[in-house]
N, CA, C and O of each residue as an XYZ file, in Angstrom:
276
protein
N    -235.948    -85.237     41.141
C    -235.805    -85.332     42.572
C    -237.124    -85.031     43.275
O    -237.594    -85.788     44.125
N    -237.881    -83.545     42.767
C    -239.471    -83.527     43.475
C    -240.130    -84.423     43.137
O    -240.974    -84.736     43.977
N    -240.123    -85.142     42.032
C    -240.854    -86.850     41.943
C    -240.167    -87.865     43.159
O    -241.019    -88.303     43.933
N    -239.143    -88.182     43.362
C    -239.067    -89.026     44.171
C    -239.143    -88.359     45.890
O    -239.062    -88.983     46.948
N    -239.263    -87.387     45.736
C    -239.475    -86.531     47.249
C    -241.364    -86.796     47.281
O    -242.048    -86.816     48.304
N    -241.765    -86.940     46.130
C    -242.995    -87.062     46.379
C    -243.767    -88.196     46.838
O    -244.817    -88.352     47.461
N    -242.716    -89.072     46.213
C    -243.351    -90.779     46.140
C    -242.099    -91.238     47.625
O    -241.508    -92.316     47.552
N    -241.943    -90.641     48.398
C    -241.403    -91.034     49.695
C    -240.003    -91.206     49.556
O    -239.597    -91.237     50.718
N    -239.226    -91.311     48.944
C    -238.234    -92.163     48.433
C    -237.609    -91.472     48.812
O    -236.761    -92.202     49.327
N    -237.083    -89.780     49.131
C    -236.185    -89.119     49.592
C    -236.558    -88.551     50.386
O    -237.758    -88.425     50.143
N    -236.303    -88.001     51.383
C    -236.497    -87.339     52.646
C    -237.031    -85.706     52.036
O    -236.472    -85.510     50.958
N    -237.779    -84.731     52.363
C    -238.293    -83.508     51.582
C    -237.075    -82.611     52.664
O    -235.965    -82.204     52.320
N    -237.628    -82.511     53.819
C    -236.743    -81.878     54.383
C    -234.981    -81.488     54.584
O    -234.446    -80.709     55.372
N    -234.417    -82.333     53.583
C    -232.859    -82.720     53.316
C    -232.649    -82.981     52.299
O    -231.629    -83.510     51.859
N    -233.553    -82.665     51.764
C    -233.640    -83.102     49.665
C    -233.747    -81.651     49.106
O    -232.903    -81.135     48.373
N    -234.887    -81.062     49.543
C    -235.428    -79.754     48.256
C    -234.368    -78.790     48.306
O    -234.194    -78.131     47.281
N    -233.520    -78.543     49.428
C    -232.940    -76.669     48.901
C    -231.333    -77.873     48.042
O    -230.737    -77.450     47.052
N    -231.049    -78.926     48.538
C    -230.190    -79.345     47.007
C    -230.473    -79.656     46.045
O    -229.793    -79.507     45.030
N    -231.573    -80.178     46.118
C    -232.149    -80.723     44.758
C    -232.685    -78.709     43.415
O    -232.804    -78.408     42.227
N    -232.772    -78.159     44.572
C    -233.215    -76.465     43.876
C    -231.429    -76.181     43.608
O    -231.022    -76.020     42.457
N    -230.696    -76.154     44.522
C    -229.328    -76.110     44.124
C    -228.547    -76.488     43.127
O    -227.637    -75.763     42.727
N    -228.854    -77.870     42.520
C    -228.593    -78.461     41.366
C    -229.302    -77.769     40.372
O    -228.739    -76.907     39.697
N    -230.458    -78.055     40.221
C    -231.288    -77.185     38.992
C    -230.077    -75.737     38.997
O    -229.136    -75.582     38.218
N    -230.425    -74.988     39.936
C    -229.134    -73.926     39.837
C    -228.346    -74.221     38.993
O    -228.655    -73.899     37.846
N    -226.914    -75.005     39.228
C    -226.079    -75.088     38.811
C    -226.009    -76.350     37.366
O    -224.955    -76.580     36.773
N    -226.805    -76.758     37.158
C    -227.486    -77.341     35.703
C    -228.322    -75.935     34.515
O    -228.469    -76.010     33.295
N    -228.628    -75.053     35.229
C    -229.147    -74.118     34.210
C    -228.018    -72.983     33.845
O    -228.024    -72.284     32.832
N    -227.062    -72.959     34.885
C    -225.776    -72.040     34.682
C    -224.758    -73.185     33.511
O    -224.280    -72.986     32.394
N    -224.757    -74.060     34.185
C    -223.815    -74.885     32.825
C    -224.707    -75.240     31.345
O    -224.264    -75.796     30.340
N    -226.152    -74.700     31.595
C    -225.987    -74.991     30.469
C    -226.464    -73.591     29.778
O    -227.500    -73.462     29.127
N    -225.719    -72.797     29.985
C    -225.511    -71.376     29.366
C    -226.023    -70.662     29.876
O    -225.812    -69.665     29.187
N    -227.030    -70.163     31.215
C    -228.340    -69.730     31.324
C    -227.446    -68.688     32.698
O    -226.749    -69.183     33.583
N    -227.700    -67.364     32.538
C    -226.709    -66.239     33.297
C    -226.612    -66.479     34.443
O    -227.392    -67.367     34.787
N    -225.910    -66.035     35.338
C    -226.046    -66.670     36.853
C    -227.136    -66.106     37.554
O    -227.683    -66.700     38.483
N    -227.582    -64.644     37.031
C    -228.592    -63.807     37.985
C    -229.802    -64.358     37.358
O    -230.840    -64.102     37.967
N    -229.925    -65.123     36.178
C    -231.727    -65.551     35.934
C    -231.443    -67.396     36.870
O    -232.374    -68.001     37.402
N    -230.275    -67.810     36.838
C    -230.145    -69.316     37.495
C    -230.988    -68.891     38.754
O    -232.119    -69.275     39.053
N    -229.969    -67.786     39.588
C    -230.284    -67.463     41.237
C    -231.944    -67.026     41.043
O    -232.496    -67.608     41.978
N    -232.721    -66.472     40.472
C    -234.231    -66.233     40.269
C    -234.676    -67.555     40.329
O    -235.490    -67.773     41.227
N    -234.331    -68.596     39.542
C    -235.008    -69.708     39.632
C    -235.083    -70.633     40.708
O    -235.954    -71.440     41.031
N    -233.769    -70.283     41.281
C    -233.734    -70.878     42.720
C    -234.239    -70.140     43.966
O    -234.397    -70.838     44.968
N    -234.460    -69.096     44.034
C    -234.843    -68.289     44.747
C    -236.378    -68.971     44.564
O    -236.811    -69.568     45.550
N    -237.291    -68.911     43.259
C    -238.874    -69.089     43.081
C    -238.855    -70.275     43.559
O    -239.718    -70.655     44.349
N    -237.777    -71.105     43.113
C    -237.990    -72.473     43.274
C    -238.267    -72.400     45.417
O    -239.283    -72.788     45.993
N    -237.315    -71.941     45.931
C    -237.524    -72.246     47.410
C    -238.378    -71.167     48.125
O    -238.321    -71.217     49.354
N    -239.363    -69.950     47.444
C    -240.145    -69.630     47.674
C    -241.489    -70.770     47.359
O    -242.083    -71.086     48.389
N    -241.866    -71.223     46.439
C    -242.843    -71.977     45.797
C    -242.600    -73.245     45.247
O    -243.431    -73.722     44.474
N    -241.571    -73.862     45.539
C    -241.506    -75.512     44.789
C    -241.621    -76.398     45.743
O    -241.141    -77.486     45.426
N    -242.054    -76.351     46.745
C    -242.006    -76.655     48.385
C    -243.590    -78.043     47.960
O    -243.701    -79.259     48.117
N    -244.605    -76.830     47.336
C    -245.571    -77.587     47.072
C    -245.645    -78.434     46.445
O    -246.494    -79.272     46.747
N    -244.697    -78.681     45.111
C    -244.902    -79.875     44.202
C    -244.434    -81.079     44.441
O    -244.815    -82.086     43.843
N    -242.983    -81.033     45.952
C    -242.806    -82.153     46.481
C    -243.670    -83.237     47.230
O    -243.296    -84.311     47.703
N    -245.148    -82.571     47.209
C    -246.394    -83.134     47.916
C    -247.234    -84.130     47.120
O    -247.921    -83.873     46.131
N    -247.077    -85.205     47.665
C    -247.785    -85.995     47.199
C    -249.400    -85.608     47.045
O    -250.120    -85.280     47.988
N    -249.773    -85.707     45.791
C    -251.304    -85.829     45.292
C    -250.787    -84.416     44.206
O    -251.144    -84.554     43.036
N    -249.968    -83.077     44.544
C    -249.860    -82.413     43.435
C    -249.097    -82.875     42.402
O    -248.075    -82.285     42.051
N    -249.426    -83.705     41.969
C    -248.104    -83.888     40.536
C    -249.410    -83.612     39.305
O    -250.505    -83.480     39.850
N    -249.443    -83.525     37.997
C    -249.991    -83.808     37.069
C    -250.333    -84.564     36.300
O    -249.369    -85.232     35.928
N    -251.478    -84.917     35.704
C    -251.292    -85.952     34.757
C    -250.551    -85.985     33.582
O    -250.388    -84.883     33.057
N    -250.181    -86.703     33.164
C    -249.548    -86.838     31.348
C    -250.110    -87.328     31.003
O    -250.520    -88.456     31.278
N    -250.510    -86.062     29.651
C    -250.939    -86.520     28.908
C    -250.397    -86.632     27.562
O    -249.662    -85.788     27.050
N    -250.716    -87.505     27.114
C    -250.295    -88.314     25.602
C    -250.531    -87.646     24.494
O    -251.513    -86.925     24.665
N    -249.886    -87.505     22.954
C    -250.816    -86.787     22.056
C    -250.796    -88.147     20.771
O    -249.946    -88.927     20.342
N    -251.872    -87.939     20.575
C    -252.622    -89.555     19.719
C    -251.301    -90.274     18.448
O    -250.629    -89.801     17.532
N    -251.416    -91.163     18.866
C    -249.987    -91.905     17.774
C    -250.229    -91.162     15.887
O    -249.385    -90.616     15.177
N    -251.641    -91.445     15.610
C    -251.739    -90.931     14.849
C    -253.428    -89.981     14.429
O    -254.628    -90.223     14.554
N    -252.700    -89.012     13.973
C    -253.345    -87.853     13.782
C    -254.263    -87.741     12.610
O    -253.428    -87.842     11.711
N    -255.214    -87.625     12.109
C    -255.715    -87.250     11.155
C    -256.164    -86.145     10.708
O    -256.994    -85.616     11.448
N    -255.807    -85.358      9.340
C    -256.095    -84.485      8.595
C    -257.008    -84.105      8.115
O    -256.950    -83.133      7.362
């Protein structure tokens, strides 16, 4: 969702505290306690504000098809 909040496609202002809400409730179903879920959502809407900004995303990077020994 912060990828497409970034690339325009969703509105930031009416997107991020659900899109942090979901992560919430995706890290509680998938086993993860409710008081470390609520931390993540809490950091997330203290500090994830920034990565919905276009130009911060990262590059990917690749690791070589094949490796030599």
């Amino acid at each position: 969702l912060y990828q497409l909040i970034r690339e325009k496609l969703l509105d930031q202002h009416t997107t991020l505290e659900p899109a942090d809400r979901l992560l919430q409730k995706m890290c509680k179903a998938d086993g993860m306690s409710s008081l470390r879920a609520w931390w993540i959502y809490k950091v997330l809407r203290i500090a994830g504000g920034f990565a919905s900004v276009l130009g911060n995303e990262r590059a990917i990077i690749k690791a070589p098809k094949k490796c030599d020994k």
